[in-house]
C-alpha positions in Angstrom: 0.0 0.0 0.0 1.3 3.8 -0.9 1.4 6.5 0.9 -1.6 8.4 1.1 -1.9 11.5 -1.6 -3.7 14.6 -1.4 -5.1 15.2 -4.9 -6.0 12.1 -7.5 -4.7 14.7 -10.7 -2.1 17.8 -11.2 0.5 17.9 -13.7 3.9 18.1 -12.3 2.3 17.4 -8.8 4.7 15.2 -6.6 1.4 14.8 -4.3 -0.9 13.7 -7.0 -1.7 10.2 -7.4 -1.4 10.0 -11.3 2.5 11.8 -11.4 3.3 8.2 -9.6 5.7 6.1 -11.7 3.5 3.0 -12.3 6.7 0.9 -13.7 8.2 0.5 -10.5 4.5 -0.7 -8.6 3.0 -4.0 -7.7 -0.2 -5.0 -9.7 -2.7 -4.4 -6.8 -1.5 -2.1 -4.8 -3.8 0.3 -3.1 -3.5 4.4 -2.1 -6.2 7.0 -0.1 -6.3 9.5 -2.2 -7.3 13.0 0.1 -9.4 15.6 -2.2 -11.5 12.4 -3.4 -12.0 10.7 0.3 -11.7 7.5 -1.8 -9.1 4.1 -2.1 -7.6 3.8 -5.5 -6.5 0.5 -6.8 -3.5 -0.2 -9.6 -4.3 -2.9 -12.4 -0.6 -3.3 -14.1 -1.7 -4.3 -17.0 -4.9 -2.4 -17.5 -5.2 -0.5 -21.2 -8.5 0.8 -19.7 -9.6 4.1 -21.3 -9.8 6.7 -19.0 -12.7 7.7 -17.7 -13.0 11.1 -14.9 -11.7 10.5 -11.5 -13.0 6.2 -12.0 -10.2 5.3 -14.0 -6.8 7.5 -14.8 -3.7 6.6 -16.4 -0.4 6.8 -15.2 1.9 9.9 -15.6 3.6 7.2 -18.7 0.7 8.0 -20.4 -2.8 6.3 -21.8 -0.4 4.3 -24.4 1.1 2.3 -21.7 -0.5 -0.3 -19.3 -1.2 0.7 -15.7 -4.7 2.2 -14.7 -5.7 3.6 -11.3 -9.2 2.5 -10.4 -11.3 3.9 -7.8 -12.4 1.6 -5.1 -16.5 1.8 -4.6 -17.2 -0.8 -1.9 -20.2 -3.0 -2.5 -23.3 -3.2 0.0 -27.2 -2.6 0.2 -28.8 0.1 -1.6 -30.3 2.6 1.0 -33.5 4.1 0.9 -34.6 6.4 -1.9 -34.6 10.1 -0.5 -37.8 12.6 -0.6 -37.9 14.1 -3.6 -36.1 17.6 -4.5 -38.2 20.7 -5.4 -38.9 21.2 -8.7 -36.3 23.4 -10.3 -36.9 26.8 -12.3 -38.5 25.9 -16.0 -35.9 26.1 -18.4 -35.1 28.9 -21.5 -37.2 28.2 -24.5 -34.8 26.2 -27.3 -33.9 27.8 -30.0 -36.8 27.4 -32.9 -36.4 24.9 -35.2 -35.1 24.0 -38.9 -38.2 24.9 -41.3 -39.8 21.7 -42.6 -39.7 20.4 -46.3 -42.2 22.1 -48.7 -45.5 20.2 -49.0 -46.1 18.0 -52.0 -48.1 19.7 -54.3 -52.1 20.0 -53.6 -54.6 18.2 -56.5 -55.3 20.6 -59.3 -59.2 21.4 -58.2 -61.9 21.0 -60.3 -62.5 23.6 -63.5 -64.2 26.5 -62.7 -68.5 27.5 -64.6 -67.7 28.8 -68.3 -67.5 32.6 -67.5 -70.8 34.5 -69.4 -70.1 35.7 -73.1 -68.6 39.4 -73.5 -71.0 41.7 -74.2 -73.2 43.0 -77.5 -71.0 43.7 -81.1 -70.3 47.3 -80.8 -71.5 50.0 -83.6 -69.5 50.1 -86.7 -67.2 53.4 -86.9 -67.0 55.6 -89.2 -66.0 56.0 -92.6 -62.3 56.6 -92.7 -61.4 59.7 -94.4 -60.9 59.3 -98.3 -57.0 58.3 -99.2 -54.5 60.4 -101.3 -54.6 59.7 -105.0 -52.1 57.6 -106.9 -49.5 58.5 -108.9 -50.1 58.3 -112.7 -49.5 54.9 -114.0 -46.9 54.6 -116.8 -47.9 55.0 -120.7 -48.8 52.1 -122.1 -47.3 50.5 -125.3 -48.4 52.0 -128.7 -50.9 49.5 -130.3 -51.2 47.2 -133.0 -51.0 48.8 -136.4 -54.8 49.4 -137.2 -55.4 47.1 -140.9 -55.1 49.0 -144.1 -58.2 51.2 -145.0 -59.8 51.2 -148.0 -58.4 53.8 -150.7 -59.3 57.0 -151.8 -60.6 57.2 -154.9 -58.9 60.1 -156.5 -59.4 61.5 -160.1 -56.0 62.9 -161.8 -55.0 64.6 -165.0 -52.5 62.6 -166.5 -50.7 63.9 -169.7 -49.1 61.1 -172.0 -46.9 61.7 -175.0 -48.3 59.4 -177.5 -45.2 58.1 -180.2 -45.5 58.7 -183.8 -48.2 56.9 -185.9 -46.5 56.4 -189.3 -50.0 55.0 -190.1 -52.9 54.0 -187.7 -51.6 51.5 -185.3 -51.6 50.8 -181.6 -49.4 51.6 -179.0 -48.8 51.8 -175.4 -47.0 54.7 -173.8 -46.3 55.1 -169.9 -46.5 57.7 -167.6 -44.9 57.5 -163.9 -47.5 58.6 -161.6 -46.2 59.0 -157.9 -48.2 57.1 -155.4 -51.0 55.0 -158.0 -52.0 51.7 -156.7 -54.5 50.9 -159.3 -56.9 52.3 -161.6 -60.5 52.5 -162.3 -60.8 53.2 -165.8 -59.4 55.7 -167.7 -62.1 58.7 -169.9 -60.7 60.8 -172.8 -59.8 64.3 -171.6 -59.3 66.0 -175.2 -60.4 64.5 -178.5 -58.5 66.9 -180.2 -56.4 63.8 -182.0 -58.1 61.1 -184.0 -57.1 58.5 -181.6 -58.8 55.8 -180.1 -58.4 54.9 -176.2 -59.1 51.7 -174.6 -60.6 52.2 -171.0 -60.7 48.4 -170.1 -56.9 48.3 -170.8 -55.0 50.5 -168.7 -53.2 48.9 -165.8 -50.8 49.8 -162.8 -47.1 48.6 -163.3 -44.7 48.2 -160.1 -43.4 51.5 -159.0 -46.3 53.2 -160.5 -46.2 53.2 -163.8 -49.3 53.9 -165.4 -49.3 52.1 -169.3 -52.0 53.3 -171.4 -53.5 50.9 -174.7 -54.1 53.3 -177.3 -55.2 53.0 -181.1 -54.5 55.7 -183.7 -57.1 55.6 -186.3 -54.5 57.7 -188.8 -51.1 58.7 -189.0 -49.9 60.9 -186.3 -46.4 62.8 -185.4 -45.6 62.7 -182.0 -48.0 64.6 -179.3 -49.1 64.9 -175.8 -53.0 63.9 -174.8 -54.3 64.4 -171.5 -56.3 61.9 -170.1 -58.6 61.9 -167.1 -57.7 58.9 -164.8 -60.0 57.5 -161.9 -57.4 55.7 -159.6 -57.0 54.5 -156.1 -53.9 55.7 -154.0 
């Protein structure tokens, strides 16, 4: 048995039980410890954890064996004591964590079909008349129109009729700008003792007029005027 010490722990304590060098101390050895009024007990071997002032290491340290144990002799468990007052209520906790969100409610039921808008309103008034357009473009020239009929136009014409050694026919030619045809041919002068043929004449190209004539006796060479009814 040890010494008795006054205080069970104190670093760098010579008094204190747990600055004892458990290397050099039987397994079972026993020591009153003062500030605890209790026995302590030493298990050699013990790799106990340590556990308050009921089990302590020694001052080698937790990681090698040799615990101090304290001694609580055994016996009959006295009568229960009358009952302590009630202490004071304590201070409200601190409020909790707010819960998860809900799952999410049914979709409730469709609602009446609303009533329909009210009457068509009146229809406004005319809008005010718009600006007028630009001019459109010219259009194309058209089609040439088809050839009109022509203009019946009655001309003097003066042919120079050849020499008639004896009565004979012949045909002079006159140019006559712009003829397309004739329709028949009267005598202007008689003057001459010649004989015309009306159902004769005809329009050459370029306008050349030839007229059929018959002398009915010798004649030198002269000019007759004819009246001609031609289209131009």
């Amino acid at each position: 048995m040890l010494s008795p010490r006054n205080v069970l722990l104190g670093p760098g304590d010579g008094n204190a039980l747990e600055n004892v060098n458990g290397q050099t101390l039987p397994n079972g050895c026993v020591c009153w410890v003062g500030n605890q009024d209790a026995f302590y007990y030493f298990v050699k071997f013990s790799m106990s954890a340590p556990s308050g002032t009921l089990i302590i290491a020694t001052v080698q340290g937790t990681g090698v064996p040799g615990r101090w144990f304290k001694y609580a002799p055994s016996g009959s468990t006295g009568s229960t004591g009358a009952t302590g007052a009630t202490g004071a209520t304590g201070s409200t906790g601190a409020t909790g964590s707010t819960g998860a969100t809900g799952a999410t409610g049914a979709t409730g039921a469709t609602g009446a079909t609303g009533n329909t808008g009210g009457a068509t309103g009146s229809t406004g008034a005319t809008g005010a008349t718009g600006a007028t357009g630009a001019t459109g473009a010219t259009g194309g020239t058209g089609a040439t129109g088809a050839t009109g009929a022509g203009t019946i136009i009655h001309s003097n014409v003066t042919l120079t009729i050849p020499t008639f050694g004896a009565a004979g026919v012949a045909k002079p030619t006159v140019a006559v700008s712009g003829l397309l045809t004739t329709d028949g041919i009267t005598v202007q002068s008689t003057a001459w003792p010649v004989t015309i043929y009306p159902m004769e004449p005809y329009c050459a190209t370029n306008g050349v007029l030839t007229v059929p004539m018959q002398a009915t006796a010798a004649l030198t060479t002269q000019d007759i005027t004819i009246r001609v009814t031609m289209l131009r």
